[in-house]
Backbone as CSV, one residue per row, in Angstrom:
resi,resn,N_x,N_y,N_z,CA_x,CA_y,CA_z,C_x,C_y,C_z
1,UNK,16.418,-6.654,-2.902,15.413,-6.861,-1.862,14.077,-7.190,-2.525
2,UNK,13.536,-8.285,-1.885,12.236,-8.362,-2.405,10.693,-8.115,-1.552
3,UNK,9.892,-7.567,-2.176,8.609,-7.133,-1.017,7.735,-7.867,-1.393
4,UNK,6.789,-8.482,-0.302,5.452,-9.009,-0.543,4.455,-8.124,0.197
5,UNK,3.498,-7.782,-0.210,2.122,-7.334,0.414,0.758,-7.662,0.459
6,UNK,0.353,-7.021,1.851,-1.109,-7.349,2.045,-1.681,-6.483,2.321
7,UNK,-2.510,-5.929,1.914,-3.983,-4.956,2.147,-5.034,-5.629,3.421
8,UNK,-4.753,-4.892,4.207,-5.780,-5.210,5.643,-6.907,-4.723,4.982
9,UNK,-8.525,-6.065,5.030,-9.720,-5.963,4.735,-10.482,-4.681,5.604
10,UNK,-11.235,-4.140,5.452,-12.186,-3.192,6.248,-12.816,-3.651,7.401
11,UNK,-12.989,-3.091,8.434,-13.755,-3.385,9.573,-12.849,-4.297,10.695
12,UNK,-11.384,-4.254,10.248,-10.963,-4.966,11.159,-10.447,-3.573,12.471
13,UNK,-10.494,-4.398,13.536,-10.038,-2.881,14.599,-8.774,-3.238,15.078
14,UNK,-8.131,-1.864,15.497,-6.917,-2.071,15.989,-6.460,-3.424,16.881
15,UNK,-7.166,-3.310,17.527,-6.806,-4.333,18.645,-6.708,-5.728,18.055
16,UNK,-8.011,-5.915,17.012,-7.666,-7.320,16.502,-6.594,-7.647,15.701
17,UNK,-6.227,-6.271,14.754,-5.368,-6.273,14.032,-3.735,-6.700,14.476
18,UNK,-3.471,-5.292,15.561,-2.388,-5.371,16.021,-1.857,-6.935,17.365
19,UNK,-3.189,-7.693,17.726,-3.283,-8.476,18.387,-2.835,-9.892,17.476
20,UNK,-2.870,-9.696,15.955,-2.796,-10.576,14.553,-1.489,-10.246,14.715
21,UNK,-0.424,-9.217,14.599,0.684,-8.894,14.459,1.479,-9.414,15.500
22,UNK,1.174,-9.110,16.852,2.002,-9.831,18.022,2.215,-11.399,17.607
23,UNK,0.604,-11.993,17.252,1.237,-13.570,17.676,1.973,-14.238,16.227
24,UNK,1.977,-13.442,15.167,2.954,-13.453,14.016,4.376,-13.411,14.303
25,UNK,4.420,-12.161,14.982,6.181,-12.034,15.636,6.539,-13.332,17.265
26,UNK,5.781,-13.664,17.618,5.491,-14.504,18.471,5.944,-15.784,17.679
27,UNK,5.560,-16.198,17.142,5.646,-17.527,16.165,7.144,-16.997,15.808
28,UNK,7.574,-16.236,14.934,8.668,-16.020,14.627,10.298,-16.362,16.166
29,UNK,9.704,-15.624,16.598,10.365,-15.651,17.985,10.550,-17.017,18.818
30,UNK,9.468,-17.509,18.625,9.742,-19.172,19.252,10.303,-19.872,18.173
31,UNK,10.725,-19.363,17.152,12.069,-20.130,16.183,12.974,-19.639,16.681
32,UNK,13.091,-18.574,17.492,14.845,-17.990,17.580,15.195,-16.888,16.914
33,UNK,14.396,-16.042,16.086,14.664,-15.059,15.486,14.217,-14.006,16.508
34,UNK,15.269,-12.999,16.866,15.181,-12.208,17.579,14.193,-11.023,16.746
35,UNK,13.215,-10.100,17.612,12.240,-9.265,17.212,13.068,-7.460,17.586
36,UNK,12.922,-7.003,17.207,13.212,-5.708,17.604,12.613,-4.620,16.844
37,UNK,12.065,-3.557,17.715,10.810,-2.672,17.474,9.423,-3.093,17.976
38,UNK,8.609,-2.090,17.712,8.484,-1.200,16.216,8.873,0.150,16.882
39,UNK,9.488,0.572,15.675,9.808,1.985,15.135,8.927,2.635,14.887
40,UNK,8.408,3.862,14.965,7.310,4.391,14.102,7.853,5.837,14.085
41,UNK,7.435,5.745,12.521,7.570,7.608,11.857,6.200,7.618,11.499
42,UNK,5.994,9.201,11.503,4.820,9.731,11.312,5.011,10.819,10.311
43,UNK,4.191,10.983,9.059,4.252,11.695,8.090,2.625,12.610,7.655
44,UNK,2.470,13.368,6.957,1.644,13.846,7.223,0.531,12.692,6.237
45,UNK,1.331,11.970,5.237,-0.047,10.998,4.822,-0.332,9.552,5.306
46,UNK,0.879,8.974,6.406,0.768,7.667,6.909,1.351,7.452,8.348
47,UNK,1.317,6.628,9.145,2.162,5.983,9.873,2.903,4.683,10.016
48,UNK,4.227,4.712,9.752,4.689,3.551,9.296,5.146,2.914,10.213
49,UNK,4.800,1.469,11.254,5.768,0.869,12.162,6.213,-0.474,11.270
50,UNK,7.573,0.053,12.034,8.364,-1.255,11.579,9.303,-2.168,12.610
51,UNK,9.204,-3.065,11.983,9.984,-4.533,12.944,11.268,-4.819,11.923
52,UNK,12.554,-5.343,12.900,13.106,-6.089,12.443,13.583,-7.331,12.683
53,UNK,13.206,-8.669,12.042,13.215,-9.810,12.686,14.750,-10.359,12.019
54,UNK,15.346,-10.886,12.704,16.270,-11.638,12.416,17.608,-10.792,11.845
55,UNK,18.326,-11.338,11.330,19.090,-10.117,10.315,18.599,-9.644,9.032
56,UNK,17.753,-10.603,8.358,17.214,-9.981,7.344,15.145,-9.603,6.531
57,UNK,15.115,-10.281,7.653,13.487,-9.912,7.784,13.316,-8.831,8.344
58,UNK,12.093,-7.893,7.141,11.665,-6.608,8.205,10.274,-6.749,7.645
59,UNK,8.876,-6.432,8.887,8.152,-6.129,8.743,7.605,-4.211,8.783
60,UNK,6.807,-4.090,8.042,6.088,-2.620,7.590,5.003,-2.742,7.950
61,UNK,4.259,-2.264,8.654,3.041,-1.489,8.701,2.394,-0.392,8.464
62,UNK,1.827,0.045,7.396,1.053,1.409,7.433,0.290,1.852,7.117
63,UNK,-0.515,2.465,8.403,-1.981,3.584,8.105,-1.747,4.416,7.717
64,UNK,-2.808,4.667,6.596,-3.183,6.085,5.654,-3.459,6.879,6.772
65,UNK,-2.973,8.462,6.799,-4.143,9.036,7.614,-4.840,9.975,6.674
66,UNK,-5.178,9.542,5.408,-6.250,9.794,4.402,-7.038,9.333,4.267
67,UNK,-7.129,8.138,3.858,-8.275,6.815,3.975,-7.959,5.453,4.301
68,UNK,-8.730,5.203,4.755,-9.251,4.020,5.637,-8.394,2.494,5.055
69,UNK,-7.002,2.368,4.913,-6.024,2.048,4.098,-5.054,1.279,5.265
70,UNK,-4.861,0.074,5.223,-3.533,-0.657,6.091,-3.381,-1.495,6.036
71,UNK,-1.960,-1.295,5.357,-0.806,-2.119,4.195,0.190,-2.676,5.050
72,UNK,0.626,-4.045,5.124,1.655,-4.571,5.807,2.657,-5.272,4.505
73,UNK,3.904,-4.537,5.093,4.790,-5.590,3.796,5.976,-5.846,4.496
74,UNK,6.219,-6.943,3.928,7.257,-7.942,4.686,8.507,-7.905,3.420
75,UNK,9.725,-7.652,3.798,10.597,-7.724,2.828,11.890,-8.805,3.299
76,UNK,12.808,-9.023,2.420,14.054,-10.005,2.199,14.354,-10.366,1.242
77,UNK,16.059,-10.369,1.688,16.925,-10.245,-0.058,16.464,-12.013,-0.530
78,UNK,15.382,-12.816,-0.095,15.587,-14.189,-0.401,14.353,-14.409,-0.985
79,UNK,14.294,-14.535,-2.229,12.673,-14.638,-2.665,12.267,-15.777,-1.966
80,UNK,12.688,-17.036,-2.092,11.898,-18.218,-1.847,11.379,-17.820,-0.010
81,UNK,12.754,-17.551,0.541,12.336,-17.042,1.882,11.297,-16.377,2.385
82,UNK,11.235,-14.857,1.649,10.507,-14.372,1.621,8.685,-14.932,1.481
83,UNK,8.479,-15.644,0.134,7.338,-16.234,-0.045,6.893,-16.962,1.091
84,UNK,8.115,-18.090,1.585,7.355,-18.327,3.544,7.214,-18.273,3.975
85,UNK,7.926,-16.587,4.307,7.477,-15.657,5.304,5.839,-15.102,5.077
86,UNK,6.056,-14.652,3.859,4.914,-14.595,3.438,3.358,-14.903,3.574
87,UNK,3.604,-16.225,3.411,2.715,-17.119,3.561,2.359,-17.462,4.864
88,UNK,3.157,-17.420,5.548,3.165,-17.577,7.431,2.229,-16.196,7.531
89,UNK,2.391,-15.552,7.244,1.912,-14.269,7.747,0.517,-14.085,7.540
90,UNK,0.312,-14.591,5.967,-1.344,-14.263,5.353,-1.887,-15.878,6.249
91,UNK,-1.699,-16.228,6.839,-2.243,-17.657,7.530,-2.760,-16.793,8.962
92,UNK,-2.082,-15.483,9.414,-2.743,-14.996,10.941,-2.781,-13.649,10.610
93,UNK,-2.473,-12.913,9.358,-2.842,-11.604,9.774,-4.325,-11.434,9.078
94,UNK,-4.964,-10.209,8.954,-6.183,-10.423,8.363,-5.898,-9.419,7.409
95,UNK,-5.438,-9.910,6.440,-5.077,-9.246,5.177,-5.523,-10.562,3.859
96,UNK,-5.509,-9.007,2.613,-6.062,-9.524,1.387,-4.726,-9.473,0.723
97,UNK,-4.534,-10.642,-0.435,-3.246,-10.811,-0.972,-3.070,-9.269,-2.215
98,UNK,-2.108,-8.760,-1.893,-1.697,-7.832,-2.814,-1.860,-7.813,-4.395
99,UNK,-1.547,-9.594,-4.473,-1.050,-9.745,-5.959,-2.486,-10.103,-6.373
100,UNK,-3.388,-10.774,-5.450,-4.642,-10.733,-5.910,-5.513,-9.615,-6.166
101,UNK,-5.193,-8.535,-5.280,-5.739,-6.997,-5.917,-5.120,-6.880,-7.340
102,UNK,-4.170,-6.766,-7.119,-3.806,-6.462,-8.374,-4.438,-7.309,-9.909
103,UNK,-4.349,-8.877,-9.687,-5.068,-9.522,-10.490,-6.662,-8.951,-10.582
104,UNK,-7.408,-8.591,-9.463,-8.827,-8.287,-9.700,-8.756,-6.855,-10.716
105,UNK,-7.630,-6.399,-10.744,-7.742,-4.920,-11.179,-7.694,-4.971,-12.690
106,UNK,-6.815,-5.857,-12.789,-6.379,-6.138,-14.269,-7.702,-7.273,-15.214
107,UNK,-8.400,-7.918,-14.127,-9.190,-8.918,-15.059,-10.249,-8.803,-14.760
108,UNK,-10.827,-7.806,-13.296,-12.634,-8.000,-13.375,-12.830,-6.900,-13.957
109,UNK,-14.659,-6.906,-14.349,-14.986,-6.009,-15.638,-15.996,-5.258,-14.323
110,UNK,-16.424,-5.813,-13.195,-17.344,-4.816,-12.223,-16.351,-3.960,-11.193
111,UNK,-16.840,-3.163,-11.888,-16.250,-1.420,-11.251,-16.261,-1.614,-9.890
112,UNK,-17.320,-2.111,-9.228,-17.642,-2.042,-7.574,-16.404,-3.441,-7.193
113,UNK,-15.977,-3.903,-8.222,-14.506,-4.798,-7.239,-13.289,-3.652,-7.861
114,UNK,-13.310,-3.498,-8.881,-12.015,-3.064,-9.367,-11.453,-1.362,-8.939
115,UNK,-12.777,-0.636,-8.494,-12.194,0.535,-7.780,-11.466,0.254,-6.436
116,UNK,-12.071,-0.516,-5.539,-11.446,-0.825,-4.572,-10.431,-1.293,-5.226
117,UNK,-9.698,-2.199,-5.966,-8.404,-3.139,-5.568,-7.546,-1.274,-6.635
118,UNK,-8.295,-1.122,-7.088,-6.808,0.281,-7.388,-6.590,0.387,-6.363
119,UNK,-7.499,1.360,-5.527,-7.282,2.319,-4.551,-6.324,1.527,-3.729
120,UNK,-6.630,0.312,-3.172,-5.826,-0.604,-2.588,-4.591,-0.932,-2.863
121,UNK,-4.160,-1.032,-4.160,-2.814,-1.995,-4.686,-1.889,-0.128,-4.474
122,UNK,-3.329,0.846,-4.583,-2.065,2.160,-4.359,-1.578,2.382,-3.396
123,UNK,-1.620,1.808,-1.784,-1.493,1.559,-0.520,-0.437,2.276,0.003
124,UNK,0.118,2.786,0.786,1.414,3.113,0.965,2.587,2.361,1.312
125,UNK,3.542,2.106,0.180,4.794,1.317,0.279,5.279,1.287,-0.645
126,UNK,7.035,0.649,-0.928,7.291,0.929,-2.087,6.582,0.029,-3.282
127,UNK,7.032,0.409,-4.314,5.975,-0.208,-5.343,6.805,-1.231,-6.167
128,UNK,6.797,-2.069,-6.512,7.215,-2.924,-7.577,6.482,-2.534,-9.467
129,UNK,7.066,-2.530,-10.306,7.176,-2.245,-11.538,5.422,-2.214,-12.029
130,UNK,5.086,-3.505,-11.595,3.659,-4.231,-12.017,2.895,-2.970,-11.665
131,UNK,2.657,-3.419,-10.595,2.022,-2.349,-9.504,1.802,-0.847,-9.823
132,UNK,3.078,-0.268,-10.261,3.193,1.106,-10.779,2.189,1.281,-12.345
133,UNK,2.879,0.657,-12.745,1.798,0.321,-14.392,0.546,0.411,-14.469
134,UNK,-0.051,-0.585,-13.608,-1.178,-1.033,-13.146,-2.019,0.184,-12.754
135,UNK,-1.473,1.377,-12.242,-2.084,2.627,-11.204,-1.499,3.636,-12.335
136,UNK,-0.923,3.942,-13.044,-0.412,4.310,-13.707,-1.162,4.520,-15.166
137,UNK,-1.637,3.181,-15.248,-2.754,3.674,-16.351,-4.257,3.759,-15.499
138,UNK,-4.633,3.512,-14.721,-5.536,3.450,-14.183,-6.107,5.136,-14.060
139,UNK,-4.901,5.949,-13.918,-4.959,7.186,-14.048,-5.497,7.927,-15.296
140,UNK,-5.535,7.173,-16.262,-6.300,7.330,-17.816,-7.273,6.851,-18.449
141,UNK,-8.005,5.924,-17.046,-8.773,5.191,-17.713,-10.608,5.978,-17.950
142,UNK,-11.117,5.339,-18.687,-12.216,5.854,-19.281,-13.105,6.614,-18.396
143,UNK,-13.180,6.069,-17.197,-14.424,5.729,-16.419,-13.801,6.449,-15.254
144,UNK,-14.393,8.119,-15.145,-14.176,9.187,-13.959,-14.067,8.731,-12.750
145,UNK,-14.744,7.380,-12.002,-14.827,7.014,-10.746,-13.147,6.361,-10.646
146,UNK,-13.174,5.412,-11.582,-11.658,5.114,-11.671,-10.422,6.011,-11.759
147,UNK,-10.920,7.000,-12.329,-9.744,7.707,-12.139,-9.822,8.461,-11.067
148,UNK,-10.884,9.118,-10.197,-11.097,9.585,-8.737,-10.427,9.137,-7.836
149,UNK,-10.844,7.924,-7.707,-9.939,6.898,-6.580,-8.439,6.419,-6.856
150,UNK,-8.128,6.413,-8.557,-6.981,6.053,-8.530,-5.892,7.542,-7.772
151,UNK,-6.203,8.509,-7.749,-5.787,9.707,-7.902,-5.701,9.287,-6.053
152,UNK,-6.734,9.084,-5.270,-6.915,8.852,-4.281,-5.579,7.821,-4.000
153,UNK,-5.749,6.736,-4.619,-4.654,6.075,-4.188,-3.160,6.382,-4.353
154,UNK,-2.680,6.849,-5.064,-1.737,7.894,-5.747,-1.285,8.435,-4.400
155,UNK,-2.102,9.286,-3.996,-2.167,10.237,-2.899,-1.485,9.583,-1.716
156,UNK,-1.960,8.359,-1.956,-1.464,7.746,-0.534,-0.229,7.152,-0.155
157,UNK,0.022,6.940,-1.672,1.429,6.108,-1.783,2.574,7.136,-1.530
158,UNK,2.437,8.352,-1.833,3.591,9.894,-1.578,4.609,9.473,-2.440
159,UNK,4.222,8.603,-3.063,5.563,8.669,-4.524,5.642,9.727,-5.429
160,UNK,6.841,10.143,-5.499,7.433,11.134,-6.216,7.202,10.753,-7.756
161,UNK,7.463,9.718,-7.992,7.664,9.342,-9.170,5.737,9.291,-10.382
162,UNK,4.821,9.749,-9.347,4.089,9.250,-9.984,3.561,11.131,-10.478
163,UNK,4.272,12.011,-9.990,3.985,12.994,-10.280,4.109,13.818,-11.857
164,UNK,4.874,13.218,-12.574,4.735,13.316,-14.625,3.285,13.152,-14.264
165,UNK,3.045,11.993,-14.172,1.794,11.102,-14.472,0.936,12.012,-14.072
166,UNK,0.683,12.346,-12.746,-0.648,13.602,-12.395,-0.793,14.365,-12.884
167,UNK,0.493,15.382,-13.132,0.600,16.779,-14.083,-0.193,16.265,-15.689
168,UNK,0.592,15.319,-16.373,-0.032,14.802,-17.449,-1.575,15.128,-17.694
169,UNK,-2.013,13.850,-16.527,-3.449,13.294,-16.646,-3.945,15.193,-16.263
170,UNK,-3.857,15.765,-15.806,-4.399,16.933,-14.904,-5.025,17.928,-16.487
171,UNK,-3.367,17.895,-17.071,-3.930,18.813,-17.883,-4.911,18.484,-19.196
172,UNK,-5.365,17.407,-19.343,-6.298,16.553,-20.144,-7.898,16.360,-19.299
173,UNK,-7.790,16.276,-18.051,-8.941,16.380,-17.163,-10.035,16.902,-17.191
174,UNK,-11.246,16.751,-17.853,-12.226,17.589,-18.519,-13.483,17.046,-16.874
175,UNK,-13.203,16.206,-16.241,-14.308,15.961,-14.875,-13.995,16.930,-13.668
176,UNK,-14.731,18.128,-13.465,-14.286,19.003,-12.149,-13.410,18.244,-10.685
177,UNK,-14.600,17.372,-10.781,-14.123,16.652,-9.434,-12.714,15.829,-9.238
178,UNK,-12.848,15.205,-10.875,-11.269,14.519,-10.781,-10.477,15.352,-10.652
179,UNK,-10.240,16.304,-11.140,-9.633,17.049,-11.441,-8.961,17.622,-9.979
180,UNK,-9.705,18.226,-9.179,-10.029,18.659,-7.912,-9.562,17.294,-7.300
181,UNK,-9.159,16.167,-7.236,-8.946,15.289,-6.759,-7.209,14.898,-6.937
182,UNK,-7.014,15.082,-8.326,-5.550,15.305,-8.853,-4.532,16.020,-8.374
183,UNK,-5.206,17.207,-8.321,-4.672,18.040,-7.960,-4.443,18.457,-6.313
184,UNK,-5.334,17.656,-5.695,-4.891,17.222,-3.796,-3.892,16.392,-4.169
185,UNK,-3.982,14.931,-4.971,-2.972,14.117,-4.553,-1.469,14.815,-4.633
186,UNK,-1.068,15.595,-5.897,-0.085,16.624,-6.440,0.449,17.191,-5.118
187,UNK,-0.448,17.855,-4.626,-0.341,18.927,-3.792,0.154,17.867,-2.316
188,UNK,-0.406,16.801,-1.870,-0.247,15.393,-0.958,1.170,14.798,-0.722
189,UNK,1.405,14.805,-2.326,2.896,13.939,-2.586,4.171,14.998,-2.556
190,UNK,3.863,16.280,-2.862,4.974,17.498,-2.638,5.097,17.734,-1.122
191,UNK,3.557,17.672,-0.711,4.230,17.738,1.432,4.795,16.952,1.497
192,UNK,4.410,15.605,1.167,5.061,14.388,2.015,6.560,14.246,1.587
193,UNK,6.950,14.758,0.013,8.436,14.896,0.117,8.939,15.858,0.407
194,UNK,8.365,17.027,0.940,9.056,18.188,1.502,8.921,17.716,2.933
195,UNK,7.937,16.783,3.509,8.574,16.716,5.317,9.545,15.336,4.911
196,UNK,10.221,14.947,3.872,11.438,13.650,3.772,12.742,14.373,3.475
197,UNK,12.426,15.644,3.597,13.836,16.459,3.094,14.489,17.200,4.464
């Protein structure tokens, strides 16, 4: 299966948002691909609705209910497919390209872009390899604000897997606040897999 994502920009409101989502599945639908949903589960760090279009298109939606965070990802076993789906989508929803967070994270040198695209690329959904790395060291990096928010983003994603990594960074943690920040996400990602059990 392959995932593409988008990070919804700030200041957009429900209505415009979810009003972006209808005429997406709308377009889809006047091809003939049948729509069904959304589904929605509720967890204590997100809400996830989901669509399933066709037999193998599914759309994701989900709000943080930590911070101010909403991630749409579109998946299918067809890369090329996928990418047109893709691309159809970032043409009406009001989202920022994933892979471009991620590029800002890895190549700008001003803190005031690159904290946001962590916190962002940490979004809630599953993660692809890059992505993990990317947040993964971000968790070690020099500069306390970066690691604040990465911890923040961490938090949001409720991955299990990133928990070595917190314990690690935690016990090396010489900034109160990060620290105090680590140790919520820790504490974040053990609820959220104790309400998946």
């Amino acid at each position: 299966m392959f995932y593409s994502s988008l990070v919804s920009p700030d200041g957009i409101s429900d209505a415009d948002y979810f009003g972006a989502v209808k005429r997406f599945l709308a377009q889809l639908q006047a091809r003939g691909m049948p729509v069904v949903g959304p589904t929605e589960t509720v967890t204590p760090a997100q809400t996830r609705r989901v669509w399933k279009i066709g037999d193998e298109l599914t759309l994701s939606v989900d709000d943080s209910h930590v911070m101010r965070i909403r991630t749409a990802q579109l998946s299918h076993p067809d890369r090329a497919a996928l990418a047109r789906f893709a691309n159809e989508a970032a043409e009406v929803l009001p989202m920022i390209d994933h892979y471009q967070l991620l590029d800002d994270w890895l190549n700008l040198e001003d803190d005031d872009h690159r904290i946001p695209a962590i916190l962002a690329i940490g979004g809630p959904r599953p993660l692809d390899s890059d992505t993990f790395e990317a947040i993964a060291d971000a968790l070690d990096d020099e500069d306390p604000v970066v690691r604040h928010m990465t911890a923040c983003g961490v938090a949001v994603t409720g991955c299990a897997d990133f928990l070595p990594y917190l314990e690690d960074v935690l016990s090396r943690e010489d900034h109160p606040q990060v620290a105090d920040r680590i140790r919520e996400a820790i504490a974040m990602i053990r609820e959220v897999e104790s309400a998946r059990r």
